[in-house]
Structure formats: structure tokens, C-alpha cells
MDAnalysis code that builds the backbone (N, CA, C; Angstrom):
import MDAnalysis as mda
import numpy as np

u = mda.Universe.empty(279, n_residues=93, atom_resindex=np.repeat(np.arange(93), 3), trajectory=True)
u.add_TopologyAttr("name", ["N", "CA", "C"] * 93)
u.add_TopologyAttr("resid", np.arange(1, 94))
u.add_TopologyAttr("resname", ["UNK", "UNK", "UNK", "UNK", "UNK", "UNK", "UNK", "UNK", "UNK", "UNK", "UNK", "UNK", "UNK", "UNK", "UNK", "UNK", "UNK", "UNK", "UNK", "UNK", "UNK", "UNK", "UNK", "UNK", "UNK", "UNK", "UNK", "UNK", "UNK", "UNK", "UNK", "UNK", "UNK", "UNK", "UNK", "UNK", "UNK", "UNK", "UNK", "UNK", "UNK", "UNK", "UNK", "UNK", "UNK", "UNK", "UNK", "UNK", "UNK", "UNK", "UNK", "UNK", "UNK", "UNK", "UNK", "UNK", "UNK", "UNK", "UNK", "UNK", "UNK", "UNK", "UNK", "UNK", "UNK", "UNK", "UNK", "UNK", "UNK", "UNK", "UNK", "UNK", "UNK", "UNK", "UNK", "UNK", "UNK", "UNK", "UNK", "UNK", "UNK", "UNK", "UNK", "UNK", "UNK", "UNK", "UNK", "UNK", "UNK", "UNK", "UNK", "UNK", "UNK"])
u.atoms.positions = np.array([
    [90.515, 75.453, 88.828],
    [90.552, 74.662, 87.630],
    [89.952, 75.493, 86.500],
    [90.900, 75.548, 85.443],
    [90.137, 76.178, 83.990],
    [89.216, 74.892, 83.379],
    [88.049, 75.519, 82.671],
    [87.573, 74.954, 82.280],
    [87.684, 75.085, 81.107],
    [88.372, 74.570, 79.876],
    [88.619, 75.051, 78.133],
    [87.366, 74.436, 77.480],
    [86.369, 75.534, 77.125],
    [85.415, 74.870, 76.586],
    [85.566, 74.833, 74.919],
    [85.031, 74.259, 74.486],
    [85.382, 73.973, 72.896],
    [84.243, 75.212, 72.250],
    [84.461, 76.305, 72.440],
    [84.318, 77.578, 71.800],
    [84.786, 77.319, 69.958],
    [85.647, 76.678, 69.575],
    [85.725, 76.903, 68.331],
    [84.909, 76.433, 67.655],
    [83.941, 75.758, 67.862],
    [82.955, 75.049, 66.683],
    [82.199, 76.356, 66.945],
    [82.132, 77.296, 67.119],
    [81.217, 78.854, 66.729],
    [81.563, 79.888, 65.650],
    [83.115, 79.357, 65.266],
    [83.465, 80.170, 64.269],
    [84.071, 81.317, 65.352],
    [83.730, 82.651, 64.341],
    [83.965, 83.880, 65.071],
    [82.770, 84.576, 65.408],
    [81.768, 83.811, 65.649],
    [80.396, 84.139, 66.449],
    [80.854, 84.009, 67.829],
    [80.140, 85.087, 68.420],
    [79.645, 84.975, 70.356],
    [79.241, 84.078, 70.494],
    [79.026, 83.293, 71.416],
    [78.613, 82.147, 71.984],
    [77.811, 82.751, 73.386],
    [76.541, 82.030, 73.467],
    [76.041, 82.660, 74.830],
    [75.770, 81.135, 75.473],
    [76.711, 81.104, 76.759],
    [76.820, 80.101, 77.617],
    [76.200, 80.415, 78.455],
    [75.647, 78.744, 79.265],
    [75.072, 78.544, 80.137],
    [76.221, 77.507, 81.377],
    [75.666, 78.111, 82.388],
    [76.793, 77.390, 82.952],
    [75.916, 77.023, 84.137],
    [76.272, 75.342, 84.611],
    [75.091, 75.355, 86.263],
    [76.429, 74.822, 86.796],
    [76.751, 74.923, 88.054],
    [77.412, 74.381, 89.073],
    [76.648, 73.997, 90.439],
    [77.416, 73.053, 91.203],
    [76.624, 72.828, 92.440],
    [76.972, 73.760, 93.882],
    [76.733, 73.004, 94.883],
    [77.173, 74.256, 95.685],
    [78.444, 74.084, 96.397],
    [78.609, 75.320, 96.955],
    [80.641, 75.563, 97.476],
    [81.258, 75.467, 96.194],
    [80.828, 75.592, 95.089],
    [81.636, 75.858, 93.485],
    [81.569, 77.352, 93.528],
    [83.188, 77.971, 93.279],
    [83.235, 79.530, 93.114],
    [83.527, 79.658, 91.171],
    [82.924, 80.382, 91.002],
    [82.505, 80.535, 89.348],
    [83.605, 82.242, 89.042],
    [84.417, 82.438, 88.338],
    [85.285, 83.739, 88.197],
    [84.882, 84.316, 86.731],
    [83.868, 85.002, 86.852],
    [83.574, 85.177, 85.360],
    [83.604, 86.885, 84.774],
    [83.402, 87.034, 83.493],
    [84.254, 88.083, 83.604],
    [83.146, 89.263, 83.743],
    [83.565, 90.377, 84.053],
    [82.427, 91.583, 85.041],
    [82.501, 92.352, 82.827],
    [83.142, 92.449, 82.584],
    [82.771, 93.429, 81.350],
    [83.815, 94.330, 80.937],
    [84.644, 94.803, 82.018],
    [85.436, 95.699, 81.896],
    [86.731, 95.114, 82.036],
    [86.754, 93.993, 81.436],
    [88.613, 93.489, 81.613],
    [88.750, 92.706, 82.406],
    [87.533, 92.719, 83.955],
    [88.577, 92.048, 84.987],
    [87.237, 91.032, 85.220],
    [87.217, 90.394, 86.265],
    [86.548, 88.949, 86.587],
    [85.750, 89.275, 88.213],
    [84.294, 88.597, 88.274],
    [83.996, 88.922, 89.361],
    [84.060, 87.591, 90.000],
    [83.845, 86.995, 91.325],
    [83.846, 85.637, 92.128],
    [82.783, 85.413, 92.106],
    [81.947, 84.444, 91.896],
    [80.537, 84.259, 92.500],
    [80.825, 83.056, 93.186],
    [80.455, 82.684, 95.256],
    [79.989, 81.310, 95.294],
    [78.603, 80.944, 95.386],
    [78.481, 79.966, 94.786],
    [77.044, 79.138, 94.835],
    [77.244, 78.730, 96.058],
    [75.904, 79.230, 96.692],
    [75.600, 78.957, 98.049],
    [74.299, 78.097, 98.366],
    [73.935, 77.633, 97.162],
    [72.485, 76.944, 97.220],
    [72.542, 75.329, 96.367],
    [71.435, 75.285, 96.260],
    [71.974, 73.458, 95.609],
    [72.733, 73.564, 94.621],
    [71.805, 74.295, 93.690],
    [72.945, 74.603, 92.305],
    [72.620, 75.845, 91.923],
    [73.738, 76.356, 90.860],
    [73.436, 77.949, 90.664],
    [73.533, 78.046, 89.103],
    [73.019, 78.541, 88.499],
    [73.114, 78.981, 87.118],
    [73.615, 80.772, 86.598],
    [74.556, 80.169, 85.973],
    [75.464, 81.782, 85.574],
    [74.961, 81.609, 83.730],
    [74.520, 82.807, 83.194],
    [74.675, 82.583, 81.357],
    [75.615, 84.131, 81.175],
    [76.412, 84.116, 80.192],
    [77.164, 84.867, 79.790],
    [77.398, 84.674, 78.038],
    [77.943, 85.937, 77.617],
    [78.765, 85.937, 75.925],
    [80.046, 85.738, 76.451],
    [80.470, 84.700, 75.549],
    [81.607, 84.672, 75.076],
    [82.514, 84.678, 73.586],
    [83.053, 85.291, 73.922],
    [84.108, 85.258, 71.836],
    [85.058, 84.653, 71.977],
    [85.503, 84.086, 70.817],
    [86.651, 82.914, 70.535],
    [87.690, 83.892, 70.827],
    [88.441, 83.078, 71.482],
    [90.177, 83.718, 72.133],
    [90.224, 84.145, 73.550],
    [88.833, 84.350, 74.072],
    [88.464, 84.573, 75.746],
    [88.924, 83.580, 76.535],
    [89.521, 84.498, 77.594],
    [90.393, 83.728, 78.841],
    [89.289, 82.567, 79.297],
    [89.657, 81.338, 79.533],
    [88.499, 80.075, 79.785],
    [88.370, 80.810, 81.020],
    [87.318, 80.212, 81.230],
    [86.189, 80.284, 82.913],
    [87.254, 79.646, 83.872],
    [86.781, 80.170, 85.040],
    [87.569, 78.851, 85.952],
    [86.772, 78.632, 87.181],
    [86.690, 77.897, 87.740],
    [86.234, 76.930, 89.088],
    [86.964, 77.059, 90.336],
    [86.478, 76.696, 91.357],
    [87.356, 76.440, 92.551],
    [86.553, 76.380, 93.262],
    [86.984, 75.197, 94.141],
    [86.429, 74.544, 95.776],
    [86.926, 74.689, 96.949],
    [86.498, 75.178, 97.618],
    [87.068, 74.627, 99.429],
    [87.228, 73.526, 99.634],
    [86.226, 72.330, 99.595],
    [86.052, 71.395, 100.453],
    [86.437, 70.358, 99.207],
    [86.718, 69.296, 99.966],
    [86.976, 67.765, 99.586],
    [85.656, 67.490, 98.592],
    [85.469, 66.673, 97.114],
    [84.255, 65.973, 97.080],
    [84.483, 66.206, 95.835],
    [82.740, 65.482, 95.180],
    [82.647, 65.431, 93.890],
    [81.974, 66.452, 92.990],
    [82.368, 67.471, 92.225],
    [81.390, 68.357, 91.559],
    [81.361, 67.820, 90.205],
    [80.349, 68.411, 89.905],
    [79.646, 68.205, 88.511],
    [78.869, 69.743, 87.660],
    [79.881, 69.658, 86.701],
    [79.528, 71.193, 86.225],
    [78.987, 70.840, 84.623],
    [77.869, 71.695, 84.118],
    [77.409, 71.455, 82.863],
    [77.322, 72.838, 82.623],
    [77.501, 72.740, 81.386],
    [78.091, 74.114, 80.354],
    [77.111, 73.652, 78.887],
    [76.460, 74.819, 78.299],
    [76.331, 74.720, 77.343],
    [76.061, 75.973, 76.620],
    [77.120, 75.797, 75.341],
    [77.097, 77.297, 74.637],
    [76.441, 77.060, 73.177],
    [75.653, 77.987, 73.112],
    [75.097, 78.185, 71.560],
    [75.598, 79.218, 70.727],
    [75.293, 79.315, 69.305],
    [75.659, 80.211, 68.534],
    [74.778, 79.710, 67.317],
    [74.890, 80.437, 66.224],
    [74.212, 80.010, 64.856],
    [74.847, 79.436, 64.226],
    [76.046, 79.305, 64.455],
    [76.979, 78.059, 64.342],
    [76.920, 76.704, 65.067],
    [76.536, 75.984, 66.353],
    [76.364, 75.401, 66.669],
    [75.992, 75.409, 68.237],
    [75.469, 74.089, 68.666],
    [75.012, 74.099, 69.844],
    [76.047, 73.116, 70.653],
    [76.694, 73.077, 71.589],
    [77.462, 72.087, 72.441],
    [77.006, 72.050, 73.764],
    [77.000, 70.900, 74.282],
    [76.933, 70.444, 75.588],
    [78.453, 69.806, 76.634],
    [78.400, 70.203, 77.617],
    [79.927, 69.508, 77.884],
    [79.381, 69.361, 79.316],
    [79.985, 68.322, 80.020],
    [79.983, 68.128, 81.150],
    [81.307, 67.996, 81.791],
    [81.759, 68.622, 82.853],
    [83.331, 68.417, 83.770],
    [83.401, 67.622, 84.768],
    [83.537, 67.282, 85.522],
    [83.467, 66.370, 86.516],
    [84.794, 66.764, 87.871],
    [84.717, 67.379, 88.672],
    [86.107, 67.709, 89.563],
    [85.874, 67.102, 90.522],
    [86.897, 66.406, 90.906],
    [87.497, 65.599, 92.254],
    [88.469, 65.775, 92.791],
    [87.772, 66.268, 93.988],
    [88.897, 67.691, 95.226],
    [89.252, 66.478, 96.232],
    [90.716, 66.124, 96.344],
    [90.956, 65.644, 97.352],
    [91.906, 65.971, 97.953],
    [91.694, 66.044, 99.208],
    [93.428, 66.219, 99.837],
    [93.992, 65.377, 100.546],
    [95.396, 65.926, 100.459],
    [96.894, 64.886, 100.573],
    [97.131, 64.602, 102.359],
])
């Protein structure tokens, strides 16, 4: 799952996000050089912070297992501060 965070209320400022997920949440974020590394949270919850600039490929998520996650994101800039919360519900068919 992408997560499209509302990056534009920063203008064309970096944004330095905070991101917590819970656990069995795999986080794909980007290594620096173009490409994306995997992280899974293997503990209750995990906290990733990163820069981001307006026009950057959104973050994305992914689960193994069935259930309810709850992901909170929050990016600042001198432009503004946002909070967002996602909510994913993995079920299978």
C-alpha cells in the first residue's frame, strides 16, 4: 500500500518525516541513491525519520499477516507541521 502523504502544504521545502509503524509492517524507504531499502519492524513498533521533497515517489507499506495496522506519519517543514494517521486492514479471501 502507498501511502500519499500531503507533502504539498511544504511548498518546495524538504519535509523531515517521522514515520512509526507496528510490527510485521515492512516500511520501503528510499536508501539515497535512487533505489529503496525494506525494513521489517520486528518489535512492537518501529520508528523510521527521513527528508523528503515535493514530487518524491510516496512511501509504501506491506504486511504478511491478516489484521489491523495503524501507521502515524508526521512531516515538518517551516512551512508547516502535519499529522496523518492510516489505518490498513489486511484480509484474506
Amino acid at each position: 500500500m502507498q501511502l500519499d502523504l500531503w507533502t504539498d502544504r511544504h511548498a518546495d521545502e524538504p519535509a523531515v518525516v517521522h514515520l512509526e509503524v507496528p510490527e510485521h509492517v515492512r516500511v520501503r524507504l528510499p536508501d539515497g541513491d535512487g533505489g529503496a531499502l525494506e525494513q521489517h519492524c520486528q518489535q512492537q513498533r518501529c520508528s523510521h525519520r527521513l527528508t523528503r521533497y515535493r514530487g518524491d515517489a510516496p512511501l509504501s507499506v506491506a504486511v504478511a499477516q491478516p489484521g489491523r495496522y495503524e501507521i502515524h506519519v508526521r512531516h515538518e517543514s517551516n512551512e508547516a507541521r502535519v499529522r496523518e494517521r492510516f489505518i490498513l486492514i489486511a484480509a484474506r479471501d
